[in-house]
ZASEKE-379859 format. One line per 10 residues: their letters; for each residue x, y, z of C-alpha. Coordinates in steps of 0.5 Angstrom, whole numbers, padded with zeros to 4 digits, m for minus. Example, Ala and Ser with C-alpha at 12.3 -4.5 7.8 and 13.67 -1.06 7.14 Angstrom:
! residues 2
AS) 0025/m0009/0016; 0027/m0002/0014
END
This chain:
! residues 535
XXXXXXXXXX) 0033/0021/0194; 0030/0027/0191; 0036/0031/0192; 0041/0025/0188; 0037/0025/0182; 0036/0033/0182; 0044/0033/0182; 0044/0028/0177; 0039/0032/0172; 0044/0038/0174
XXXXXXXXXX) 0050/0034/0172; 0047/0031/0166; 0043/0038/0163; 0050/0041/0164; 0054/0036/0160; 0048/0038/0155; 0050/0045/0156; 0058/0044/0155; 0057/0039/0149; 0050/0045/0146
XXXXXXXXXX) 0056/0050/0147; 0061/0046/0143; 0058/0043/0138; 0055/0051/0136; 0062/0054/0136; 0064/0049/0132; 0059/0050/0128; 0060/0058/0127; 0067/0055/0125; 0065/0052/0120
XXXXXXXXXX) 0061/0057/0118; 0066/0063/0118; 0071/0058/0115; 0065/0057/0108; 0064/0065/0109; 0071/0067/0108; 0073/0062/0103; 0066/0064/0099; 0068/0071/0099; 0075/0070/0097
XXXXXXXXXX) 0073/0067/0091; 0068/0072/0090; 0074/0076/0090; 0078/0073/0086; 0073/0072/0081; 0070/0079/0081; 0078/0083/0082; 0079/0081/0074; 0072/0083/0072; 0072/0089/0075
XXXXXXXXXX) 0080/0091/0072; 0076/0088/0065; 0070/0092/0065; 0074/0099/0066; 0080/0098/0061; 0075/0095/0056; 0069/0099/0057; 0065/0095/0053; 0057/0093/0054; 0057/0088/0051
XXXXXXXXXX) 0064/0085/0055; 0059/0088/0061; 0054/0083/0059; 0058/0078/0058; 0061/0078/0064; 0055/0079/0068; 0053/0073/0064; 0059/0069/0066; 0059/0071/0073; 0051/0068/0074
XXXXXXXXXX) 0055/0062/0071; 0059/0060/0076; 0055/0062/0081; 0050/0057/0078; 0055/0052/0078; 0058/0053/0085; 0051/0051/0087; 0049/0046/0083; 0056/0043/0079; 0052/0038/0076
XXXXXXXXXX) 0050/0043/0071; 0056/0045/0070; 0057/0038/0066; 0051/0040/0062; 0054/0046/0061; 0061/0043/0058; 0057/0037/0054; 0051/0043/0050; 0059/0047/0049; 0062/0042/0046
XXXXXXXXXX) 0055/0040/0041; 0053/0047/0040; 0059/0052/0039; 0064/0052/0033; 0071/0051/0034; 0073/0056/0029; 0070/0060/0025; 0066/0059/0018; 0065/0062/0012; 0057/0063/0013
XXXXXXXXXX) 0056/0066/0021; 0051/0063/0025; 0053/0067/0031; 0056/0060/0035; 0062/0060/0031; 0064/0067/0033; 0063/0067/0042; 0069/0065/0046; 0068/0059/0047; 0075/0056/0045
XXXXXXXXXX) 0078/0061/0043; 0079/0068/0046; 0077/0075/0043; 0083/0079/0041; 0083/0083/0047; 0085/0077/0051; 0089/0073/0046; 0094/0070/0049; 0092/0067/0055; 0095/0060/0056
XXXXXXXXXX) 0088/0056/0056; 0082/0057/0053; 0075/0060/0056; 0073/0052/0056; 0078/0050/0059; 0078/0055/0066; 0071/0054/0066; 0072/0045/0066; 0078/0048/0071; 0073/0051/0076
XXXXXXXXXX) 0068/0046/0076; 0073/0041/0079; 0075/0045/0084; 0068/0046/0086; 0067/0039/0087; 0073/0038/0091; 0071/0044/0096; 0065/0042/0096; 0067/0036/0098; 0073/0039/0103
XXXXXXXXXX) 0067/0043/0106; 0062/0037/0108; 0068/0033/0111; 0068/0028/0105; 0075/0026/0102; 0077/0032/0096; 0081/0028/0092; 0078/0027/0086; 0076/0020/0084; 0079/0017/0077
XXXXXXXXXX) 0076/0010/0077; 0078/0003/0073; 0080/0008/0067; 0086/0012/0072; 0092/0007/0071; 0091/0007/0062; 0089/0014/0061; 0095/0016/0067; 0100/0011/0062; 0098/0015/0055
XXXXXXXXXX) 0099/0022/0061; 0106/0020/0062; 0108/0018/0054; 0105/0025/0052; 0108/0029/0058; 0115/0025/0054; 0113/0027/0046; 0113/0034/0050; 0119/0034/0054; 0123/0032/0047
XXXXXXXXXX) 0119/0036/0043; 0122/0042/0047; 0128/0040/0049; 0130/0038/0041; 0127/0045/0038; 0120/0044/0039; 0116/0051/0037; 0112/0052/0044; 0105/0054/0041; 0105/0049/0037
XXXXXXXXXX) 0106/0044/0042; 0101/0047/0047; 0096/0046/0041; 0097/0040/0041; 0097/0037/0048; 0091/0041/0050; 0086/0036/0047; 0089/0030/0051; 0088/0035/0057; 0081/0036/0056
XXXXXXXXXX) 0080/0028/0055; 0082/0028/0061; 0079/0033/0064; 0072/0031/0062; 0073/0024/0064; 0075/0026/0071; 0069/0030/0071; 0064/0025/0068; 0066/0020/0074; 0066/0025/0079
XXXXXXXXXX) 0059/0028/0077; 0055/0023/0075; 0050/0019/0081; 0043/0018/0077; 0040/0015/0072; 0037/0022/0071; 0042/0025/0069; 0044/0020/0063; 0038/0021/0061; 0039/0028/0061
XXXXXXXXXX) 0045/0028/0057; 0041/0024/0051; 0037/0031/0052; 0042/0036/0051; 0045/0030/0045; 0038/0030/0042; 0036/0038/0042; 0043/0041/0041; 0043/0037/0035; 0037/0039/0032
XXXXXXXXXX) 0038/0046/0034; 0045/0045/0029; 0041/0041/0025; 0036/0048/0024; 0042/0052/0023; 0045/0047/0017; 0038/0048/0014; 0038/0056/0015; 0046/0056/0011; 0043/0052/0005
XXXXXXXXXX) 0036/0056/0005; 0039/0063/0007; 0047/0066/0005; 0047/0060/0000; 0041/0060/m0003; 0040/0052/m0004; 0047/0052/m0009; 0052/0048/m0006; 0056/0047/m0011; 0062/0052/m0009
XXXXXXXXXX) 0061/0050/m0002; 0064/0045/0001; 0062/0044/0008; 0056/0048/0012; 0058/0047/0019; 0064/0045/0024; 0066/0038/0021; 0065/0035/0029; 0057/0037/0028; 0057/0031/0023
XXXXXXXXXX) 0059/0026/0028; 0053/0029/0033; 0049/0027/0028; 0050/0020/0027; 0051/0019/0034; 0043/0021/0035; 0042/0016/0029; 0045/0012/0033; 0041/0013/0039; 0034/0012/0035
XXXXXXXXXX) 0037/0005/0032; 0039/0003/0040; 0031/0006/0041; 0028/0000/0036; 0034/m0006/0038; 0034/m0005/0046; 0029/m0001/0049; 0024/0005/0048; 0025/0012/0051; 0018/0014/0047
XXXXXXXXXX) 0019/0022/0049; 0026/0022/0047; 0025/0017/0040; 0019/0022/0038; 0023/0028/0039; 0029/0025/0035; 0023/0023/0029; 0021/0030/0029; 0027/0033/0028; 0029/0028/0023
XXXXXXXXXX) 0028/0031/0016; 0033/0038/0019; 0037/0032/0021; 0039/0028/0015; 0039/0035/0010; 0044/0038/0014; 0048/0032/0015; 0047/0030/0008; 0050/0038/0006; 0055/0038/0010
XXXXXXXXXX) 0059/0032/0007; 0063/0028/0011; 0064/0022/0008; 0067/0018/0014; 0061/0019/0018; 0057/0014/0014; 0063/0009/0015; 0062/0011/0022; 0055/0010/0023; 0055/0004/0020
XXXXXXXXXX) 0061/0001/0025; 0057/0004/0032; 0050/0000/0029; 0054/m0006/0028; 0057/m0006/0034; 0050/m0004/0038; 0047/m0010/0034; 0052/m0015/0036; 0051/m0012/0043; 0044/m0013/0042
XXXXXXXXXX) 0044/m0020/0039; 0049/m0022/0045; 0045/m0019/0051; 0038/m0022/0048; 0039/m0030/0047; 0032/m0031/0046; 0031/m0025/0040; 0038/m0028/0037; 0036/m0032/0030; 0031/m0025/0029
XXXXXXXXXX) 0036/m0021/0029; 0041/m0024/0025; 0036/m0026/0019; 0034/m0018/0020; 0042/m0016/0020; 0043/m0020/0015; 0037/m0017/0011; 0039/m0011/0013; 0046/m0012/0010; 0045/m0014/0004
XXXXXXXXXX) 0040/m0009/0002; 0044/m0004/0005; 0050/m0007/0000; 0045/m0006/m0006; 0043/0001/m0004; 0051/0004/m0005; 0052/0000/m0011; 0045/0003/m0014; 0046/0009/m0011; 0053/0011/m0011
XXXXXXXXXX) 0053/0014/m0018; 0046/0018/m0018; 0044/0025/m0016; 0041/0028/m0011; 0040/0027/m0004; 0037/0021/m0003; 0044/0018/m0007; 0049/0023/m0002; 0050/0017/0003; 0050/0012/m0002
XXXXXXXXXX) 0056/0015/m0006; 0060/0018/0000; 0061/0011/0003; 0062/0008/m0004; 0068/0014/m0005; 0071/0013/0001; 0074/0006/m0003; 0073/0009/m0010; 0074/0016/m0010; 0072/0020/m0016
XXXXXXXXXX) 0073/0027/m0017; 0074/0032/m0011; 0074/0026/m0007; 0079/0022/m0011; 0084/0029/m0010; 0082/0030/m0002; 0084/0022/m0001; 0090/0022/m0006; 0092/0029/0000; 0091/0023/0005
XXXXXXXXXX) 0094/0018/0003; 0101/0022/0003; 0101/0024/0008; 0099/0017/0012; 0105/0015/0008; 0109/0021/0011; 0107/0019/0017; 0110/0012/0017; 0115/0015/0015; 0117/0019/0021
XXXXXXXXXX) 0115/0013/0024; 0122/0009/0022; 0126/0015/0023; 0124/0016/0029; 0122/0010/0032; 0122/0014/0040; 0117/0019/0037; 0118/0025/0035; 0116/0030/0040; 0111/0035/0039
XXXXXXXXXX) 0112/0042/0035; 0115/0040/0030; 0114/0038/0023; 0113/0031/0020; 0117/0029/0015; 0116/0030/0008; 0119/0025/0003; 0113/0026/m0001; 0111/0034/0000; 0104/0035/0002
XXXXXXXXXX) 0100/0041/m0002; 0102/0047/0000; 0096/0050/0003; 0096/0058/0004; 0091/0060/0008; 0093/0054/0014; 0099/0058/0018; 0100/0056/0025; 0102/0062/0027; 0095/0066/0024
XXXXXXXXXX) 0091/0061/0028; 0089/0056/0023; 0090/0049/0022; 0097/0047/0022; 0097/0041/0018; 0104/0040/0018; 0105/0038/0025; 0097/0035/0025; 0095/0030/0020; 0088/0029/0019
XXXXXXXXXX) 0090/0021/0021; 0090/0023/0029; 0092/0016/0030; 0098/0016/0026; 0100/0023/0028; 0100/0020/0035; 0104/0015/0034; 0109/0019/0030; 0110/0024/0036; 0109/0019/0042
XXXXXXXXXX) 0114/0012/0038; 0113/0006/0038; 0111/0007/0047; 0106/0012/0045; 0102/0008/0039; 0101/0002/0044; 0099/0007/0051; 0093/0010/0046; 0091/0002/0044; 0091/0000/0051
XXXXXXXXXX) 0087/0006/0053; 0082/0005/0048; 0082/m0002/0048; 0082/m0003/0056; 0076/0002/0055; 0072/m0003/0050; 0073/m0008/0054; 0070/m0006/0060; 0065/m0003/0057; 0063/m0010/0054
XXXXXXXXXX) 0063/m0012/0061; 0060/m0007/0064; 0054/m0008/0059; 0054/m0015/0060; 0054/m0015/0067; 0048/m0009/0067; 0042/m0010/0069; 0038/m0005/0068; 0035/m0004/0061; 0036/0004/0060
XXXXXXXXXX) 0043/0003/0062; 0045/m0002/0059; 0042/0001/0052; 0047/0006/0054; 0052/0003/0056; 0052/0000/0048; 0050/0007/0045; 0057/0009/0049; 0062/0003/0047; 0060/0004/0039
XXXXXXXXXX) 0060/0010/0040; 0067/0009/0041; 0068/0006/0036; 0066/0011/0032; 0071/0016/0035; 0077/0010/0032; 0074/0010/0025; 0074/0018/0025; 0080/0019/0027; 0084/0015/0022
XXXXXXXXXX) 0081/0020/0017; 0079/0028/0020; 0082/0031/0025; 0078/0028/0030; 0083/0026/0036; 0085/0033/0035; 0078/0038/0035; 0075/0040/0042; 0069/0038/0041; 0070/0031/0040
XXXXXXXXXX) 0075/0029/0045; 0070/0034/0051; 0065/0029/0048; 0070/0022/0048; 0072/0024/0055; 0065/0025/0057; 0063/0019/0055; 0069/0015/0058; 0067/0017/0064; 0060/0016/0064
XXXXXXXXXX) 0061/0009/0061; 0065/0008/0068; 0060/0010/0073; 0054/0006/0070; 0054/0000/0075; 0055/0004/0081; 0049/0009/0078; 0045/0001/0077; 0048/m0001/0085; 0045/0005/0087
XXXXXXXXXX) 0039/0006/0084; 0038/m0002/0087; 0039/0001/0093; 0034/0006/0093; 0029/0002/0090; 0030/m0003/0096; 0030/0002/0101; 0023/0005/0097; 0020/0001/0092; 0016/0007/0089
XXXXXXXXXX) 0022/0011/0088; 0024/0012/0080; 0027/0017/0076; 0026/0015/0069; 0019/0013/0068; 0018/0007/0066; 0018/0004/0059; 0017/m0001/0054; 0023/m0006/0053; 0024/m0008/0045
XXXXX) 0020/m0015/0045; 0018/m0015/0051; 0011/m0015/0050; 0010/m0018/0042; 0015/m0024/0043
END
């Protein structure tokens, strides 16, 4: 009996022994496999920064490529950060040049140095590039499925892909010029892009929170440099300048009051609310100096929205709330009628909204330029009821002033093939298909983002999930009148968005799960609901 069980333990250690053996060669596989495609990444990386150095023979190139290389590293171990690295990028950096320098309208952000120039995508772009392909090798390396996931927004956004990817075929194939038409493509690339990484990144309430971080101090800082410009190189005279920073900084700015306005409706984040009031003088100066009307018109329209969402989310604070819009309403109305014909700061909002309807002066001339184009637009429109393809100019019937310093082939605006109305441009490119492929995209989107607010329980995220849908239709009001839909910063900001709306009810399913699993675990601390308490 002895001897049976001996054999039967040396029979049984020695399956151990076989199955120890296999599973540590598998596992020095796996480990050869990840050193090898480690290092020919290193090697791709390094082999062009190296051939870089020694032909530019810069410093300063030195330093930023050292800089560049600690960043990929950085988010090849952890590419949620690369995330917040996109979302910093698209609030902090200029995508062109200013009159006045504050140094992040000058680093390569969207633009190459003239060194480089020529390459057929920009530094953010190869960089969202290779944060999606860290994702899908991570992925491929812990066994999970590569394939990056595109949510309940893949069928809209593929059909609005394919009705660009037609204006291209026809703009190249019926003289098209090919820089214009990469420059016109590109940003529906990065709303893609971005909605992609939004999706496949965001796991955690956390991380939401996070990004209201970097939204809230990115702006301040913008905020800060808007008051240097005014304070500093233009010694407080604004007479002769129009703007003071990018014109997309404007719309983060609204977007944090917006938030500040969700704060008081929804749900109160007390570190984040005290911050924003902190920077909220630097705030209002600099959005107030640079002077882009349709943004007041925008936040107007997110706080509407925000407040409906509310009212209809909240039943037992409904009356309240209406007789507090209403209020609102009425003392808002009074305060542009009062205001729109006065002086100094406190008359700025008030005669910028007044102006988008009854314009006067530079306004008047400025809408007057809008107005033809729209109506060119229109125009191209009938001729071309397919679309016209991208690359070319739109018609002129009525000819647009000439601008001299707006050359496309200079690397400046090139205002005869994109009109500040982007809705418009799109449908003139893209026809009559084209036009209702970007309404059923941004439709499909603020219909789900209703359901998805409705359907949420979580007060945090259902905050954020109304500050998103109104922030959508912000991005709408904009980009009827100033290029919105055309500059980078917006649409990687849109994108971002997109996809963070999408991924708020699987990040609640599994915040629920985990607080089931650990009824101690949270992640954002908790704060006082709207009502809560003093109803």
């Amino acid at each position: 009996m002895d001897i049976r069980l001996k054999s039967k333990s040396t029979v049984s250690s020695g399956g151990m022994g076989v199955e120890t053996v296999a599973s540590s060669q598998q596992e020095r596989a796996r480990s050869e496999r990840r050193l090898f495609i480690r290092v020919s990444i290193g090697v791709l990386i390094l082999a062009p920064v190296l051939i870089l150095i020694g032909v530019l023979s810069s410093f300063s190139l030195m330093l930023g490529l050292m800089l560049v290389i600690g960043v990929l590293v950085v988010v090849a171990r952890r590419p949620i950060l690369g995330f917040y690295m996109v979302a910093c990028c698209a609030v902090v950096f200029e995508q062109f040049s200013l009159s006045t320098p504050i140094l992040t309208d000058s680093l390569p952000i969207y633009a190459w140095p003239p060194a480089l120039a020529g390459l057929v995508e920009r530094p953010i772009g190869f960089f969202m590039l290779y944060i999606l392909a860290v994702i899908v090798i991570r992925r491929w390396l812990t066994r999970q499925k590569p394939l990056l996931r595109g949510g309940a927004m893949k069928g809209p956004l593929a059909l609005f892909l394919l009705c660009v990817g037609w204006a291209l075929v026809h703009g190249l194939t019926s003289g098209g010029i090919l820089k214009i038409i990469v420059i016109e493509i590109r940003p529906f690339w990065y709303l893609f892009m971005c909605y992609v990484l939004a999706y496949n990144l965001l796991t955690e309430k956390r991380q939401i929170r996070n990004f209201l971080w970097f939204l809230i101090l990115c702006s301040a800082l913008k905020s800060l440099q808007g008051v240097y410009v005014v304070l500093g190189p233009l010694h407080g005279d604004m007479k002769a300048q129009h703007d003071i920073l990018g014109h997309e900084v404007s719309f983060f700015f609204v977007m944090v009051l917006l938030v500040l306005i969700a704060f008081f409706l929804q749900y109160r984040d007390k570190a984040q609310m005290w911050v924003i009031f902190l920077t909220l003088p630097t705030l209002l100066y600099s959005l107030e100096a640079n002077q882009r009307r349709t943004d007041y018109v925008a936040l107007i329209i997110g706080v509407g929205i925000v407040w409906v969402l509310t009212i209809v989310m909240n039943p037992q604070r409904r009356k309240r709330l209406l007789i507090i819009l209403c209020t609102c309403g009425v003392l808002g109305a009074g305060y542009v009628f009062g205001f729109a014909h006065s002086g100094g700061v406190i008359g700025e909002p008030a005669r910028a909204v007044y102006s988008v309807f009854h314009p006067e002066g530079a306004d008047a001339s400025s809408n007057a330029y809008r107005d033809v184009e729209d109506f060119d637009l229109l125009y191209t429109v009938k001729e071309n009821p397919l679309g016209m393809g991208f690359g070319k100019k739109f018609l002129q019937p009525l000819p647009l002033a000439q601008l001299a310093t707006d050359d496309p082939t200079a690397g400046g605006n090139p205002y005869e093939y994109i009109p500040h109305n982007t809705i418009y441009w799109i449908w003139m490119r893209m026809g009559y298909i084209g036009y209702f492929a970007l309404w059923f995209l941004f439709g499909s989107l603020i219909i789900r983002g209703c359901i998805i607010v409705k359907q949420l329980k979580d007060r945090y995220l259902q905050m954020i999930g109304m500050i998103l849908v109104g922030a959508i239709f912000m991005e709408v009001a904009v980009a009827f009148s100033d290029y919105q839909l055309y500059f980078f910063r917006n649409v990687i900001f849109l994108g971002l968005m997109m996809g963070m709306l999408l991924k708020l009810p699987e990040i609640e399913a599994k915040e629920e799960q985990e607080k089931r699993e650990d009824p101690d675990h949270k992640l954002v601390p908790a704060r006082t609901p709207v009502g809560s308490q003093r109803a």
